[in-house]
LUMRORO-910766 format. One record per atom (N, C-alpha, C): residue in one letter; x negated, y negated, z. Coordinates in steps of 0.05 Angstrom, whole numbers, plus 5000, padded with zeros to 4 digits. Example, Ala and Ser with C-alpha at 12.3 -4.5 7.8 and 13.67 -1.06 7.14 Angstrom:
a473651145156 a475450905156 a473650665156 s474350455142 s472750215143 s474249995157 
//
This chain:
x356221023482 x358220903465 x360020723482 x360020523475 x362620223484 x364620323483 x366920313510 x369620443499 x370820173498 x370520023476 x373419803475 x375619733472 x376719503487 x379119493479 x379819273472 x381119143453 x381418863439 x383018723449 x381918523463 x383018243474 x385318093441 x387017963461 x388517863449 x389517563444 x388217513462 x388717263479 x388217023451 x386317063425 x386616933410 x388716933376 x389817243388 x391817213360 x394217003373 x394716873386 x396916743386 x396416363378 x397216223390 x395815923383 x393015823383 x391815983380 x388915903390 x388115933415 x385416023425 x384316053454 x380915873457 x381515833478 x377815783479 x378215453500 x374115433521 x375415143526 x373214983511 x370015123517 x368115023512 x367315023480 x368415383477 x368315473449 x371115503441 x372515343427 x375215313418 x375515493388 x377515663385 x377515843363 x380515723353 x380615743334 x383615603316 x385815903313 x388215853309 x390616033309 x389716253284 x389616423286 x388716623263 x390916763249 x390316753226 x391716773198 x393517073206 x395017063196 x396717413192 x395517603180 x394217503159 x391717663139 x390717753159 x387917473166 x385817583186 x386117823210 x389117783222 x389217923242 x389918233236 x391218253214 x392618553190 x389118633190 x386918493179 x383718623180 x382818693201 x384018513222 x381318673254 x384418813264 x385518893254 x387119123271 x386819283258 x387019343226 x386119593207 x382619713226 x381419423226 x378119573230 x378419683254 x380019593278 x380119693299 x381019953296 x383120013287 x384320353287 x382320533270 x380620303250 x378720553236 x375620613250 x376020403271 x374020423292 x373720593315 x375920763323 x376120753354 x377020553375 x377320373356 x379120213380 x381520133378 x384320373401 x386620413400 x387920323432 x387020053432 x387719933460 x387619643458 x390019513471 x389719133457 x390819213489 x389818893499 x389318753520 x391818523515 x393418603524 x395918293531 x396318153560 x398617923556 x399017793567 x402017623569 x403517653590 x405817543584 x405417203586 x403317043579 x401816813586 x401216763562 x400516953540 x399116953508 x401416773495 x401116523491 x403416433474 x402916503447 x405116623441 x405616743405 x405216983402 x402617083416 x401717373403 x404117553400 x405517623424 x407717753415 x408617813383 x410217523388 x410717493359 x409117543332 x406217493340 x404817523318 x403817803311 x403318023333 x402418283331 x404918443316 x407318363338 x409818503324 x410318543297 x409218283282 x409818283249 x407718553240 x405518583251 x404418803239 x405019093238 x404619223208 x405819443204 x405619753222 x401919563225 x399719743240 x399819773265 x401119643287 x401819583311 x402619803334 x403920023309 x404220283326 x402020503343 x399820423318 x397520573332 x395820473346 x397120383371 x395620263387 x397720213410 x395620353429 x396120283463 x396220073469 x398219913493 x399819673495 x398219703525 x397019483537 x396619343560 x397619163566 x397819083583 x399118693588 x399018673613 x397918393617 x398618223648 x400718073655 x402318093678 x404517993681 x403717823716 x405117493709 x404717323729 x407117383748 x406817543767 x408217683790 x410017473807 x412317433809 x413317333839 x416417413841 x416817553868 x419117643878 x421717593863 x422217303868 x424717163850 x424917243825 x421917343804 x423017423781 x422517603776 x422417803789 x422818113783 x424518163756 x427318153757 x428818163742 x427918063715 x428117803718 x426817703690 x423817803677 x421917873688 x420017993685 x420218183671 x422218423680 x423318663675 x423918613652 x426118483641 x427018403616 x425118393596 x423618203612 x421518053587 x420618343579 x418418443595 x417418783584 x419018873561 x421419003578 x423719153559 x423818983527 x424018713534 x423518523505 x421218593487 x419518593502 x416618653488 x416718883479 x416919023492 x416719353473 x418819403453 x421119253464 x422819263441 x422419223414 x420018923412 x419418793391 x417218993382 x415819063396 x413019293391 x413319583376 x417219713386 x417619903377 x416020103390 x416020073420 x414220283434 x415520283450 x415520543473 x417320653491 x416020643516 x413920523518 x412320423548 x409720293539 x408620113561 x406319993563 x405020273574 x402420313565 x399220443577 x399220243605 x399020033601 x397719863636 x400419723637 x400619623660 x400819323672 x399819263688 x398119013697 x396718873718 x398218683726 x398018633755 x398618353759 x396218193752 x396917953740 x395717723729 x395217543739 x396017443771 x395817223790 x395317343815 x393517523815 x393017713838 x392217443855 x390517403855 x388917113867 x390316933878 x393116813870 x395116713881 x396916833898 x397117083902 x398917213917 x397117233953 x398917213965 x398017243997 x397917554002 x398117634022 x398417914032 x400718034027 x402618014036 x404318014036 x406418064008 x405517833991 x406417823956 x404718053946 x402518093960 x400418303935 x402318583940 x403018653966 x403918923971 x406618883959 x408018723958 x410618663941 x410418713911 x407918543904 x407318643870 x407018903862 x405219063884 x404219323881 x406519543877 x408719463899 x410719623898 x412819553874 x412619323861 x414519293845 x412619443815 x409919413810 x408819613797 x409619893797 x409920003815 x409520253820 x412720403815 x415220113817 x418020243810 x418020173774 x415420023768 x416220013737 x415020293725 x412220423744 x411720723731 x413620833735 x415220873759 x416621113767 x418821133740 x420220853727 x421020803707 x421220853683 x418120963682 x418220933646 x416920783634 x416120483647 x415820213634 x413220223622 x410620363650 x408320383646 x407920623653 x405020703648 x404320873654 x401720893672 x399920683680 x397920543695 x399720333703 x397220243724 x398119973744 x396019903755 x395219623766 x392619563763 x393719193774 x390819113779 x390618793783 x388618653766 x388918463759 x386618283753 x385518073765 x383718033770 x381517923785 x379717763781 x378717523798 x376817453790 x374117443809 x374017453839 x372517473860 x372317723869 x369817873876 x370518143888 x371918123913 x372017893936 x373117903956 x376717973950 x377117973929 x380318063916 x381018263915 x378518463916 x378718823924 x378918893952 x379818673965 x380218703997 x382518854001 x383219024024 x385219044039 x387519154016 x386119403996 x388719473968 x390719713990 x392719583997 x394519884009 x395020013995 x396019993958 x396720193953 x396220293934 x396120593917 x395120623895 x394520463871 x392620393863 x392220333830 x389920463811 x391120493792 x389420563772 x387320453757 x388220003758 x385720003739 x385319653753 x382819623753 x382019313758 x380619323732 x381619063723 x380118873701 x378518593715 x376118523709 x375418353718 x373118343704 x371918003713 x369417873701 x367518033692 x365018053681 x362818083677 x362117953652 x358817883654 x357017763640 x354917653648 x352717593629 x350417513647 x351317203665 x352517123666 x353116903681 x354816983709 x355317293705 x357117483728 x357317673731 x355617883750 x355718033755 x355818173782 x357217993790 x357818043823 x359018263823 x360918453810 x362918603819 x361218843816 x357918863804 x356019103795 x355419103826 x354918893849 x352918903870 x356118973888 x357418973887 x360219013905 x361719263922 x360519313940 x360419563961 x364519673955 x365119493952 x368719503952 x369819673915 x367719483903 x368119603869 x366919903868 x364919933875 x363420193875 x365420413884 x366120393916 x367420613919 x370620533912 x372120383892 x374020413879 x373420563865 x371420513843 x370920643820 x370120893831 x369620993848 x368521283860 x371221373866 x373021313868 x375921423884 x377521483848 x376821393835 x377721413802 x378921233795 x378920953807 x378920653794 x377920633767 x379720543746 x378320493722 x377420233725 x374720193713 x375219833719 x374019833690 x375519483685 x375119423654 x374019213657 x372519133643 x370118803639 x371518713624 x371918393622 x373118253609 x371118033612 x371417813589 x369417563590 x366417583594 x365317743574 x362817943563 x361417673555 x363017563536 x361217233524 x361617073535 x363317103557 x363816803566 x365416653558 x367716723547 x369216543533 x367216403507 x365616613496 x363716463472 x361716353477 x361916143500 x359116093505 x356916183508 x356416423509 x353616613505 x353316733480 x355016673460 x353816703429 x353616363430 x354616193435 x354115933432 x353315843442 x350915823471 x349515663488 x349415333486 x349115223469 x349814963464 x351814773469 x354215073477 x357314813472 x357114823502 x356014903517 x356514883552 x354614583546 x356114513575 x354614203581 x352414163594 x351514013586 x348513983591 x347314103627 x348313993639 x348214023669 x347814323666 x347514453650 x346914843663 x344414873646 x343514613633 x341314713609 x339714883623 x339114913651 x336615073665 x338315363666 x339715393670 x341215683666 x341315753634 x342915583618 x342215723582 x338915723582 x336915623590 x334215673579 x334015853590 x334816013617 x333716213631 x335116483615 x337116433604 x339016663581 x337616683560 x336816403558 x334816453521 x332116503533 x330216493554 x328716593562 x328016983568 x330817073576 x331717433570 x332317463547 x333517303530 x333417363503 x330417453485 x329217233491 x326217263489 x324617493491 x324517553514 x323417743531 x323818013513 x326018033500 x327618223496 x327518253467 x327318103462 x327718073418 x330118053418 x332217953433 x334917943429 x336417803422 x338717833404 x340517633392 x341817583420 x343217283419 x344317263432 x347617473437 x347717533416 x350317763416 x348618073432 x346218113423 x346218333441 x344718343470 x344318053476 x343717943506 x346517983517 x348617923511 x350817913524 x351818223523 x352018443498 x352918663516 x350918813526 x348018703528 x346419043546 x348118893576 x348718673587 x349918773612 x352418903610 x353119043592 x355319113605 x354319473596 x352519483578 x351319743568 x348919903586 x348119713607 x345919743627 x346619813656 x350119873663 x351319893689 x353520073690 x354220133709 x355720373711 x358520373729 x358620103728 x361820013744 x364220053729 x363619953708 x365419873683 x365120013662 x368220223658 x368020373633 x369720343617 x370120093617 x371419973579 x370619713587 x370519593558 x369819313554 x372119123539 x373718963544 x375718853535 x374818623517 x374018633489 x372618483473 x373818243458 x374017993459 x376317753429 x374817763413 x375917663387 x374417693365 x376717333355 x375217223331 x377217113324 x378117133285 x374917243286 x375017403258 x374417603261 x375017793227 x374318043230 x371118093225 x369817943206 x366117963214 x366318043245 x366717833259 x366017783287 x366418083300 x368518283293 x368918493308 x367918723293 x366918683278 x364718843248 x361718813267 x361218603275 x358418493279 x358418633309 x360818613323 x360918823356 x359918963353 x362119143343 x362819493339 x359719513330 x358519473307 x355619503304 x352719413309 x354119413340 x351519183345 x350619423371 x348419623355 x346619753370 x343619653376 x342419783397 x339419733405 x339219853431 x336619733442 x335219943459 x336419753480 x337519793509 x337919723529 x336919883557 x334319893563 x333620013584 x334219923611 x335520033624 x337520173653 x336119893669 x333719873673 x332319643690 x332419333682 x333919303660 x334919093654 x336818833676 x338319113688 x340418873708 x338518843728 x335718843731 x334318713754 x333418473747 x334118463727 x332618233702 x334917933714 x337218003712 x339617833708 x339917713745 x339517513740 x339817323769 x342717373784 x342917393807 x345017543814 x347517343821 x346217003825 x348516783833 x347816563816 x351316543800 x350016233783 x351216103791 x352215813793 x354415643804 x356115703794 x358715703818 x361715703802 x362415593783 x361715403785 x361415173767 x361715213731 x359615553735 x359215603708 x360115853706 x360616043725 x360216353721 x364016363732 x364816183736 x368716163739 x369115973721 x370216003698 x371915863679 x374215733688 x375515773713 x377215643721 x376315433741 x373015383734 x372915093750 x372014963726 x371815033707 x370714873673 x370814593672 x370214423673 x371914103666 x370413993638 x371813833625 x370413803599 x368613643601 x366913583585 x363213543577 x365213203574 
//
C-alpha cells in the first residue's frame, strides 16, 4: 500500500511548466480534501513559496484533519521573520504545530548555512513549532557531510530519476531511520503527458512509451511502479489538480514485479530529469 501525502503546490495560483494546471476552484479543492481524509490520506505537503495556498486551504472547514508539512527558504538574517511567518500559518490553520519542516534551499546553502539551518530546525522542535525536521533535495551529492540529526529527506524520483535508489549515502540514511519521501513521481505531469516535453527528448519519451509497452501500462501506472518497485522511499508526495485525478491515484492498482527498476535507465540528461534546468519549447 502507497503511503501518500498530498502535494500542494497546485491549490494556490496555479503550478506547472511544461504541463501547466489553472488555479483550482474552492469547490474542487473542499472534494480532493474530503476524498483525501476518506482515503487515508492525512498529510499535505507545503511551502512557504506556495503563493495563496495558505490562504486557500485555511478557508476549508476540513483542514483540521490533516497533518501540516511545509518547506521553508532558510537564511540567517531571517530567522525571526521566518518564525513569525510559521506562527502566522498555524495560526491561520488553527493547529498547534507543523508534523515537518524542511529546509527548502538546501542546495543553496554552503557548509556552513546548512549547519546553521539545521540548528535553527532543531530550536523550532525543541519549541513546539514542529515535530520532524528534515531537508529537501535535489542531487544525492546533497546527503553529504549531514552533522546533525534529521528525520526526513524529501526528494526527486521518477522514471526520468532515480538516482537517490542507486545512492550508498540514501541507503544508509534510510537504514539509520531517515524517512525519505518521493516527490515529482510524474514529473511535473509530463509522464501522464509525454507530448508536452520538447521534442529534443523524443528518444527518451519513446523509450518510456516503449516500458509502457512492455508492460500493458498506462502511462499513470508506468510512473508509480517506480516508486512501488523500491525500497528507499516510504511515502509518496502526490499533486492532483482535480479530484478524478486523485480518484484515478488512490485506485490505480496492478502487478509491479520487484525486477522492474532494472528495466529503468539509470542516467537521463539534466536537461530533463532536473526541472530546474527546463527552458521553454
Amino acid at each position: 500500500m502507497r503511503l501518500l501525502v498530498l502535494g500542494c503546490a497546485q491549490f494556490g495560483k496555479g503550478y506547472g511548466f511544461y504541463v501547466k494546471t489553472p488555479q483550482i476552484s474552492s469547490g474542487e479543492l473542499s472534494k480532493i480534501l474530503e476524498f483525501a481524509a476518506s482515503n487515508d490520506v492525512n498529510e499535505l505537503d507545503l511551502a512557504q513559496n506556495y503563493e495563496g495556498v495558505v490562504e486557500n486551504l485555511a478557508e476549508q472547514s476540513s483542514i483540521g484533519a490533516f497533518q501540516l508539512g511545509t518547506k521553508i527558504k532558510y537564511s540567517q538574517s531571517s530567522e525571526l521573520e521566518i518564525t513569525n511567518l510559521l506562527r502566522t500559518n498555524l495560526k491561520a490553520f488553527g493547529a498547534g504545530y507543523f508534523e515537518s519542516i524542511l529546509i527548502h534551499n538546501w542546495a543553496q546553502l554552503n557548509k556552513a548555512e546548512r549547519n546553521q539551518a539545521l540548528a535553527y530546525l532543531s530550536n523550532l522542535r525543541t519549541e513546539g513549532i514542529t515535530r520532524s525536521i528534515g531537508i529537501s533535495v535535489y542531487e544525492t551529492k546533497e546527503l553529504l557531510e549531514l552533522d546533525a540529526k534529521i528525520d526526513i529527506v524529501q526528494a526527486p524520483l521518477s522514471y526520468f530519476n532515480t538516482k537517490f535508489l542507486h545512492d550508498e549515502n540514501a541507503v544508509q540514511l534510510k537504514n539509520q531511520g531517515v524517512i525519505f519521501v518521493a516527490r515529482s513521481i510524474f514529473h511535473q505531469g509530463t509522464l501522464l503527458n509525454p507530448d508536452a516535453l520538447p521534442t529534443e527528448f523524443t528518444a527518451f519519451i519513446d523509450e518510456f512509451e516503449d516500458f509502457c509497452a512492455r508492460h500493458n501500462y498506462s502511462h499513470l501506472q508506468a510512473a508509480l511502479s517506480v516508486f512501488d518497485t523500491q525500497s528507499v522511499f516510504s511515502k509518496l508526495v502526490i499533486g492532483v489538480a482535480a479530484c478524478n485525478q486523485f480518484e484515478q491515484i488512490v485506485k490505480c492498482e496492478f502487478e509491479a514485479p520487484k525486477s522492474l527498476q532494472a528495466e529503468i535507465p539509470l542516467h537521463f540528461p539534466d536537461q530533463l530529469s532536473d526541472p530546474r534546468q527546463w527552458v521553454a519549447k
